[in-house]
DSSP file (Angstrom, degrees, kcal/mol; ACC not computed):
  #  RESIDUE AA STRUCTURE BP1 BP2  ACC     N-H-->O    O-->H-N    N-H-->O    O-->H-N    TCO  KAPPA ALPHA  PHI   PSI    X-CA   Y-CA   Z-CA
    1    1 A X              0   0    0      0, 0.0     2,-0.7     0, 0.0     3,-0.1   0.000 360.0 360.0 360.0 147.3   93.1  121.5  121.0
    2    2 A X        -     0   0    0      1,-0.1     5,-0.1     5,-0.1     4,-0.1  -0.805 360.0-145.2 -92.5  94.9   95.7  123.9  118.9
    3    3 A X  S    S+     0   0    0     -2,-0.7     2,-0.2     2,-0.1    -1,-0.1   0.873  89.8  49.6 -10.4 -62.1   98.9  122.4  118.3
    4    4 A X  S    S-     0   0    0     -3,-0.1    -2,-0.1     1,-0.1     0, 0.0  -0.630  75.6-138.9-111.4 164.1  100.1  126.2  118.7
    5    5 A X  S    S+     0   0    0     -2,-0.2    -1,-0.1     1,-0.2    -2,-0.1   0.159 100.7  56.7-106.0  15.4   99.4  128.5  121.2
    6    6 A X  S    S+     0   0    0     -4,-0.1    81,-0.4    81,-0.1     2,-0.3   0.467  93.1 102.9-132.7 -20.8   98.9  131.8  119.0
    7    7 A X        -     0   0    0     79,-0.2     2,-0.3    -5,-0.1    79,-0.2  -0.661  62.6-143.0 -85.5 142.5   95.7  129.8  116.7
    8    8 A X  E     -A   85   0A   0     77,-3.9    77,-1.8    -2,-0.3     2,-0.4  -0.704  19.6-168.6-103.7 156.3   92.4  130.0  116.8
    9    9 A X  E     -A   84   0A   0     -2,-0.3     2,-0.3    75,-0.2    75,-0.2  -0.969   4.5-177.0-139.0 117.0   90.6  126.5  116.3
   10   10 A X  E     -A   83   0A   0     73,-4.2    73,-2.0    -2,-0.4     2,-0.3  -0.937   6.7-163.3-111.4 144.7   86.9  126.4  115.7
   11   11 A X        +     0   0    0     -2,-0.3     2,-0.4    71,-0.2    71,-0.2  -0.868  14.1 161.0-124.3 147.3   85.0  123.1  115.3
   12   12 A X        -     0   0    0     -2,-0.3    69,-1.4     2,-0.0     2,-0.5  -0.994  36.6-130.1-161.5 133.1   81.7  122.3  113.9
   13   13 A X  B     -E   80   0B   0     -2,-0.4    67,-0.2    67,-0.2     2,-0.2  -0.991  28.7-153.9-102.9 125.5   78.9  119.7  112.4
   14   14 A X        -     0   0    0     65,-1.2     2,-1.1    -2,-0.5    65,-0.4  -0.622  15.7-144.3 -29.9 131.0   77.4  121.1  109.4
   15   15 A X  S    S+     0   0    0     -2,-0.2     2,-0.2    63,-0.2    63,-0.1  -0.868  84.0  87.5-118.2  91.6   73.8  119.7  108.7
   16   16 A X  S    S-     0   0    0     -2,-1.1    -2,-0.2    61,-0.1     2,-0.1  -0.839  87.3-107.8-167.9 137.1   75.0  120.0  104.8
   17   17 A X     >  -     0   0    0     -2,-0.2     4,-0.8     1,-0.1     3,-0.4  -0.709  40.8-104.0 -84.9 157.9   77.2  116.9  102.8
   18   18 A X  H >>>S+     0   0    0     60,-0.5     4,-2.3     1,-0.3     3,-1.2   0.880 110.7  69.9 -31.8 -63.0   80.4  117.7  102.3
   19   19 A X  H 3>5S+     0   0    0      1,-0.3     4,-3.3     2,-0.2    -1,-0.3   0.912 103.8  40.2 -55.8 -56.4   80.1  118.6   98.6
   20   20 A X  H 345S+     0   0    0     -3,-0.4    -1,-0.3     2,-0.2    -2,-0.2   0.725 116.0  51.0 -70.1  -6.1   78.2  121.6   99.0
   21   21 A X  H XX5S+     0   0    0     -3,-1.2     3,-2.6    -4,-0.8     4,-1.9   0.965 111.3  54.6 -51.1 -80.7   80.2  122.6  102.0
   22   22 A X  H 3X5S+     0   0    0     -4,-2.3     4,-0.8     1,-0.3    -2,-0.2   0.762 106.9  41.7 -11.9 -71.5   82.7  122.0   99.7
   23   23 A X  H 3<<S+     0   0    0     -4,-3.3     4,-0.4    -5,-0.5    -1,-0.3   0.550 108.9  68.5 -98.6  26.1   81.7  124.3   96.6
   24   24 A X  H <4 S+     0   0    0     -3,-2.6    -2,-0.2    -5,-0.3    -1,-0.2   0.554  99.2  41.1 -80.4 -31.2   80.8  127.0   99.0
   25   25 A X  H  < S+     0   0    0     -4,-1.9    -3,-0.1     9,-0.1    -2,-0.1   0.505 115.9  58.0-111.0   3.5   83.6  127.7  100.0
   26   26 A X  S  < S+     0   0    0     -4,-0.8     2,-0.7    -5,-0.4    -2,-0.1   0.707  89.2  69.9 -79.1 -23.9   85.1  127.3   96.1
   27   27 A X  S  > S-     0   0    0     -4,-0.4     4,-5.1     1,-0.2    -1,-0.1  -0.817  80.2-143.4-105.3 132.9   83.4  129.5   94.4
   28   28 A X  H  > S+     0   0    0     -2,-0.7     4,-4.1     1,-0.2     5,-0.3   0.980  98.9  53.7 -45.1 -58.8   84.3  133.2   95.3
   29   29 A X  H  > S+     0   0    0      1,-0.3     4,-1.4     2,-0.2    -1,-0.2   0.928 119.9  34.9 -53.8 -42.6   80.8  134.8   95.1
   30   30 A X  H  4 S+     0   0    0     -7,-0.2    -1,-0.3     1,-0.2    -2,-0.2   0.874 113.0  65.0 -76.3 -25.1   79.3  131.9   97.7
   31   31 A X  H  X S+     0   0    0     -4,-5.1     4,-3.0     1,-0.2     5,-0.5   0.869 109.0  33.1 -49.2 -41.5   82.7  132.0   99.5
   32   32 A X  H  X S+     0   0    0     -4,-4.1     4,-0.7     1,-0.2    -1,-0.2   0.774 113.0  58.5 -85.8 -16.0   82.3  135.8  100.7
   33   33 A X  H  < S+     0   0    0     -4,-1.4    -1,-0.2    -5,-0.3    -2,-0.1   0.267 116.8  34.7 -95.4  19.5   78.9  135.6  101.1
   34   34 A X  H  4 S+     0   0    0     -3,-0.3    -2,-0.2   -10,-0.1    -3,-0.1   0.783 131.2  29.6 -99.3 -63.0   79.5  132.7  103.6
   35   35 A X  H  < S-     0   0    0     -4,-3.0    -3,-0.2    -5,-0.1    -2,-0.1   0.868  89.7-166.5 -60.4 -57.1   82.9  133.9  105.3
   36   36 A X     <  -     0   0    0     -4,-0.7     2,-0.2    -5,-0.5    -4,-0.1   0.970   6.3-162.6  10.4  96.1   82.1  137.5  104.8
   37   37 A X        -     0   0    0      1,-0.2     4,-0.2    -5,-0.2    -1,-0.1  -0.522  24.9 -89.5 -88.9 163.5   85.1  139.0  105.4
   38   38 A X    >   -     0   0    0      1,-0.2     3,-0.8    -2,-0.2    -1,-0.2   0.085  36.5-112.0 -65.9-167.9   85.5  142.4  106.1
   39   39 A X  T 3  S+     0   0    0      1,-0.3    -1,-0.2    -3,-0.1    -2,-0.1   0.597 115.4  55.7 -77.8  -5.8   86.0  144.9  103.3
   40   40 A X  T 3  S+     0   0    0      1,-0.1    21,-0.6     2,-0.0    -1,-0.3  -0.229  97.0 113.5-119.6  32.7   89.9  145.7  104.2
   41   41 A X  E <   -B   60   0A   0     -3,-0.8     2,-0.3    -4,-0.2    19,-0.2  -0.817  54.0-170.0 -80.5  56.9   90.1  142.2  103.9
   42   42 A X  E     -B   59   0A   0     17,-1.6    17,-0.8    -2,-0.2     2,-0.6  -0.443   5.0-176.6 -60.4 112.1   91.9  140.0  101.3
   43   43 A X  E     -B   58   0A   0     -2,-0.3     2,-0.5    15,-0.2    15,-0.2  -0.949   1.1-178.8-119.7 129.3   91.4  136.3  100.9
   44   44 A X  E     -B   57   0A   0     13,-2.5    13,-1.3    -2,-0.6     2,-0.9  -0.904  25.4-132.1-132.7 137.9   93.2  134.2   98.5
   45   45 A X  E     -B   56   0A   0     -2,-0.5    11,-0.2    11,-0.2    -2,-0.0  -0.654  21.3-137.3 -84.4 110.6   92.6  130.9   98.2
   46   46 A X        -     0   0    0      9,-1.2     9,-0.3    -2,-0.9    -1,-0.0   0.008  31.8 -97.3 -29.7 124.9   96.1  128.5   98.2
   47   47 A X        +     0   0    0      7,-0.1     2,-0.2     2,-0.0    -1,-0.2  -0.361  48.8 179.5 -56.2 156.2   96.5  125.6   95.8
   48   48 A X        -     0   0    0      6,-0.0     2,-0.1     2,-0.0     5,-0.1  -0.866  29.1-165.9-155.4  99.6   95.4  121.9   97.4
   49   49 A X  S    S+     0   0    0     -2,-0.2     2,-0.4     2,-0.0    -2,-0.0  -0.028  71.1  88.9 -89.7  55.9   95.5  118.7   96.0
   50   50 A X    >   -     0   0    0      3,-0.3     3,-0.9    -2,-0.1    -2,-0.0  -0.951  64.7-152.5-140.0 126.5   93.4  117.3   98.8
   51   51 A X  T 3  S+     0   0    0     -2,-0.4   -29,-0.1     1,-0.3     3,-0.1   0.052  94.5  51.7-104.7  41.1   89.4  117.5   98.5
   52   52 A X  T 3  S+     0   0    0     17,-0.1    19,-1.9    20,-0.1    -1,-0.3   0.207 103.1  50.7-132.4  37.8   88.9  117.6  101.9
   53   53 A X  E <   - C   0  70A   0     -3,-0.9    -3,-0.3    17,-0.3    17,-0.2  -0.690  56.3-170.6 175.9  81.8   91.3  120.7  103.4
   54   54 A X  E     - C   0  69A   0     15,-0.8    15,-1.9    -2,-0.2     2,-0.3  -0.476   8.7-161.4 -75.1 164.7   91.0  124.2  101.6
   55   55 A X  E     - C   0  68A   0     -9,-0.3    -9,-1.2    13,-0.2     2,-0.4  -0.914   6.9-171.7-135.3 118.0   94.1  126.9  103.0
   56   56 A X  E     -BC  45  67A   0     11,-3.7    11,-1.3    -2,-0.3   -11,-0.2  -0.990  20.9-139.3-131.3 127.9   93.4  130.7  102.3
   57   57 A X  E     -BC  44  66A   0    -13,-1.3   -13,-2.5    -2,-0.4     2,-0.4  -0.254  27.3-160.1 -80.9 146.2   96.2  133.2  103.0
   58   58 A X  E     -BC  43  65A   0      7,-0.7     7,-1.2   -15,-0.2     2,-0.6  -0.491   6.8-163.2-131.7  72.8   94.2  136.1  104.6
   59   59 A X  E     +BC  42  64A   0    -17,-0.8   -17,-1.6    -2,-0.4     2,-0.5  -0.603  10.8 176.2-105.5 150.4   95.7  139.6  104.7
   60   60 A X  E >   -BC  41  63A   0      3,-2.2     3,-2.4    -2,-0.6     2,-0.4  -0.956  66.4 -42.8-138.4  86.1   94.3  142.1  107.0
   61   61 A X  T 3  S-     0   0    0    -21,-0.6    -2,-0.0    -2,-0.5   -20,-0.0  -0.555 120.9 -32.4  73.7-118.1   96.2  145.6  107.2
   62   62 A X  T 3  S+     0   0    0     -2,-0.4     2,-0.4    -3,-0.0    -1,-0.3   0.177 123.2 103.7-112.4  29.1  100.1  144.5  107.3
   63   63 A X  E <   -C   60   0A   0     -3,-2.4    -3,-2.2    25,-0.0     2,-0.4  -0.865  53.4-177.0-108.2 140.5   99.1  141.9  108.9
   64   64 A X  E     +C   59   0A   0     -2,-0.4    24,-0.6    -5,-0.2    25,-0.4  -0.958   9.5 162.3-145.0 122.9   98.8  137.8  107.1
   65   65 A X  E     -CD  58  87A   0     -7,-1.2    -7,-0.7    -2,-0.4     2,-0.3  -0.887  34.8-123.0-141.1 158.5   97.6  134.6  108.7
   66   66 A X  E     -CD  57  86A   0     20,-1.9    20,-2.7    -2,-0.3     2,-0.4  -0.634  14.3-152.9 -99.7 159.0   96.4  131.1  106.8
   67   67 A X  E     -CD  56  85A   0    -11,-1.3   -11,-3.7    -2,-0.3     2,-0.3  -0.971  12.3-168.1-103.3 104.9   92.7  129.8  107.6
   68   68 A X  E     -CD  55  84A   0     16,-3.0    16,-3.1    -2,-0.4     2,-0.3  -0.940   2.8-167.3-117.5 148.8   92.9  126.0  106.9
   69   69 A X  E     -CD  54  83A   0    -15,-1.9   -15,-0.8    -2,-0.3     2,-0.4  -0.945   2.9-164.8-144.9 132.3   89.2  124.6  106.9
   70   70 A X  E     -CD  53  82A   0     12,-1.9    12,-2.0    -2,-0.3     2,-0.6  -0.987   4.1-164.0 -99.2 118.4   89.1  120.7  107.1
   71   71 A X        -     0   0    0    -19,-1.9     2,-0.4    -2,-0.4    10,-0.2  -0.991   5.0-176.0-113.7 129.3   85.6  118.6  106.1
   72   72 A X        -     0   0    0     -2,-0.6     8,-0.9   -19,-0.0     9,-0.1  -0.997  31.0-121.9-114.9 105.4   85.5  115.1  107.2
   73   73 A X        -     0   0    0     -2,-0.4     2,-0.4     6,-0.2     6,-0.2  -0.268  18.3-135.9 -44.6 133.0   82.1  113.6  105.9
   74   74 A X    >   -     0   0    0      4,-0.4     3,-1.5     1,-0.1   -56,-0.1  -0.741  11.9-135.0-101.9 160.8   79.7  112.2  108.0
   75   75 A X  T 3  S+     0   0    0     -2,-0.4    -1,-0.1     1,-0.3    -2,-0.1   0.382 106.8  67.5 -83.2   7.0   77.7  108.8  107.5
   76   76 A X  T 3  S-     0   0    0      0, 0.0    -1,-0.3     0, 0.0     3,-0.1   0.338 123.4-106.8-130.6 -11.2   74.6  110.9  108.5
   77   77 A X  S <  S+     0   0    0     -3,-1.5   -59,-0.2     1,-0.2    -2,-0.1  -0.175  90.8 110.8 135.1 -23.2   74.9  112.9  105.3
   78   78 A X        -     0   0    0    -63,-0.1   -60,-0.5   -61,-0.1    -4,-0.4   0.330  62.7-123.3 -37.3-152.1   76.4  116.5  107.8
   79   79 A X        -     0   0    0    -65,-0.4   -65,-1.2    -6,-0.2     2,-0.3  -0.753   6.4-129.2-164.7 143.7   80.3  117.7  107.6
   80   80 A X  B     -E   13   0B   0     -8,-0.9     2,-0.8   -67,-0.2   -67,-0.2  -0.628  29.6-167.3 -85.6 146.1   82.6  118.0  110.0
   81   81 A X        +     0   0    0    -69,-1.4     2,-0.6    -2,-0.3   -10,-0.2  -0.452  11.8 177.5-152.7 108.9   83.8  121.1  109.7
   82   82 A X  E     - D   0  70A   0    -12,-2.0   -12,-1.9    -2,-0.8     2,-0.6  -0.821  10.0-162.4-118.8 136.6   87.3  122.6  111.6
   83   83 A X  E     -AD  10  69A   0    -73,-2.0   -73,-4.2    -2,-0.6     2,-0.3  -0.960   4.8-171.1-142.6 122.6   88.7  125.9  111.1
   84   84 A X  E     -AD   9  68A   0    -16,-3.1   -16,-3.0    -2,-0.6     2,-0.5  -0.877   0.4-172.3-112.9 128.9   92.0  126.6  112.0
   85   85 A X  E     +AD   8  67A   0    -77,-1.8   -77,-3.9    -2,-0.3     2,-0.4  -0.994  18.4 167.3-123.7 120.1   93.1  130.5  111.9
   86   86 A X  E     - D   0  66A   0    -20,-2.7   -20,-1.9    -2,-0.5   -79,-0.2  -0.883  31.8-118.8-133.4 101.1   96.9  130.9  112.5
   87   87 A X  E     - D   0  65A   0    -81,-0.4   -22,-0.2    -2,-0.4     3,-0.2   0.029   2.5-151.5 -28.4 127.1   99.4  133.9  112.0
   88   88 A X  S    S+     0   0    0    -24,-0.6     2,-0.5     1,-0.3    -1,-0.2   0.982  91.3  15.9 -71.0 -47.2  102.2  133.6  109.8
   89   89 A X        -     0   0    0    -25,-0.4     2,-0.8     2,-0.0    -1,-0.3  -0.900  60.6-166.1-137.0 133.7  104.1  136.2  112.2
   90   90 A X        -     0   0    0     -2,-0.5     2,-0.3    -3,-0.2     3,-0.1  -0.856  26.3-144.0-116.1 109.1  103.2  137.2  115.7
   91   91 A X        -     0   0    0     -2,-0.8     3,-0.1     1,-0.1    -2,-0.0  -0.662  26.4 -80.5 -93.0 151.4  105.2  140.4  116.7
   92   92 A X        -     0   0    0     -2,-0.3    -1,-0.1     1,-0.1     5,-0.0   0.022  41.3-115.9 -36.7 118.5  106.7  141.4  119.8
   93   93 A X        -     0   0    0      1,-0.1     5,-0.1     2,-0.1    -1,-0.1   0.103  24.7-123.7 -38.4-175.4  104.5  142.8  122.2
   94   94 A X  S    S+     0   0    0      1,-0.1    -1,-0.1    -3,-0.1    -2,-0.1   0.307 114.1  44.8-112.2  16.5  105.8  146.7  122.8
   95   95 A X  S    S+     0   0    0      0, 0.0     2,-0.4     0, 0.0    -1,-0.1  -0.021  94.1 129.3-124.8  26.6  106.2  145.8  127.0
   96   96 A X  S    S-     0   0    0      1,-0.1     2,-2.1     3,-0.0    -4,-0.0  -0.818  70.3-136.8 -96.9 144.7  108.0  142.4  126.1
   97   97 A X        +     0   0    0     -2,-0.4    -1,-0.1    -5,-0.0     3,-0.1   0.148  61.7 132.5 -63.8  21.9  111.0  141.3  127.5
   98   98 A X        -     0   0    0     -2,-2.1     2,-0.0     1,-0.2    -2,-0.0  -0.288  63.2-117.6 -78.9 155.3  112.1  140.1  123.6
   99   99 A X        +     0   0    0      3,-0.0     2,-0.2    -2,-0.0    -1,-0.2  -0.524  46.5 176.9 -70.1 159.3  115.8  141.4  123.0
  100  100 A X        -     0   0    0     -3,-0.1     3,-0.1    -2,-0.0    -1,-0.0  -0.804  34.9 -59.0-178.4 167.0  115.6  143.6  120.3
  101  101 A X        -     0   0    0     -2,-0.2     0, 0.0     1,-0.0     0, 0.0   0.500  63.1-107.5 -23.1 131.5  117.8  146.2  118.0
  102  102 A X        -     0   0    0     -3,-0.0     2,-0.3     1,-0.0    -1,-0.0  -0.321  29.3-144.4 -55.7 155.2  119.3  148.9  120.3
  103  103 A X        -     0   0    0     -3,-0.1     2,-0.4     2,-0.0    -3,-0.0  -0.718  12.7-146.1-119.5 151.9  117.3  152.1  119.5
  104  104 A X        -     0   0    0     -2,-0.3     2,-0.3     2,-0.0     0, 0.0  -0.872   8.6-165.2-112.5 144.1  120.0  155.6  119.8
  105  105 A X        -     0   0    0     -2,-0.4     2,-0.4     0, 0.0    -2,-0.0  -0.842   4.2-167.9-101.4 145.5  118.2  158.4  120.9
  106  106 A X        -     0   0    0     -2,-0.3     2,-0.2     0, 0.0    -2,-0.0  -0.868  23.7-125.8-143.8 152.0  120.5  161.9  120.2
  107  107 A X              0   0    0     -2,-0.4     0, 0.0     1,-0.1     0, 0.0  -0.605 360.0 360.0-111.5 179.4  119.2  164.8  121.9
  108  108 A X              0   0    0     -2,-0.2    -1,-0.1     0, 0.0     0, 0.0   0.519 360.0 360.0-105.0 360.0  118.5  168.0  119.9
C-alpha cells in the first residue's frame, strides 16, 4: 500500500541475487536497456549511501517525479524488488475546485 495517494507502487520477486539487480540498474548502458525509458525521457540517478535503495529523479516534458527502487535479498538467492514512482508536484486539475489567482479578462 502507498503511503500517498498520487504514487504508483509496484512489487516484485526477481529470480536474480541482489547484486546483479543491483549493478543493473548502476550502470547506465544496462540501466536503460532494463528500464527503457522513453526517448523524451531523462533519468538521473540521486546520490545514496544505502546499497539496497537507488532514487532517480525522472523528468518527462515539464513534468519531474523520483522512482525509489528498493531490493531486499532473499535467502533463496531472488530479490525483492519495490518500485515506488511518485510526483514531486501534482497540479491542479483545470475543473478543480482549488482557489487559485484571479484571472482579469478585459474586453477588446
Amino acid at each position: 500500500m502507498s503511503e500517498r495517494e498520487d504514487e504508483l507502487v509496484f512489487e516484485t520477486v526477481l529470480d536474480a541475487p541482489s547484486e546483479k539487480v543491483w549493478r543493473a540498474l548502476n550502470i547506465p548502458e544496462f540501466r536503460d536497456r532494463w528500464l527503457q525509458p522513453p526517448a523524451d525521457v531523462s533519468v538521473e540517478l540521486e546520490p545514496s549511501s544505502s546499497d539496497n535503495l537507488l532514487t532517480f529523479r525522472w523528468s518527462e516534458r515539464n513534468e519531474e517525479s523520483r522512482v525509489t527502487i528498493e531490493l531486499t535479498p532473499q535467502e533463496n538467492g531472488q530479490t525483492g524488488f519495490r518500485l515506488t514512482h511518485a510526483p514531486l508536484s501534482v497540479p491542479a486539475a483545470a475543473n478543480s475546485n482549488e482557489s487559485c489567482p484571479a484571472l482579469l479578462m478585459r474586453a477588446a
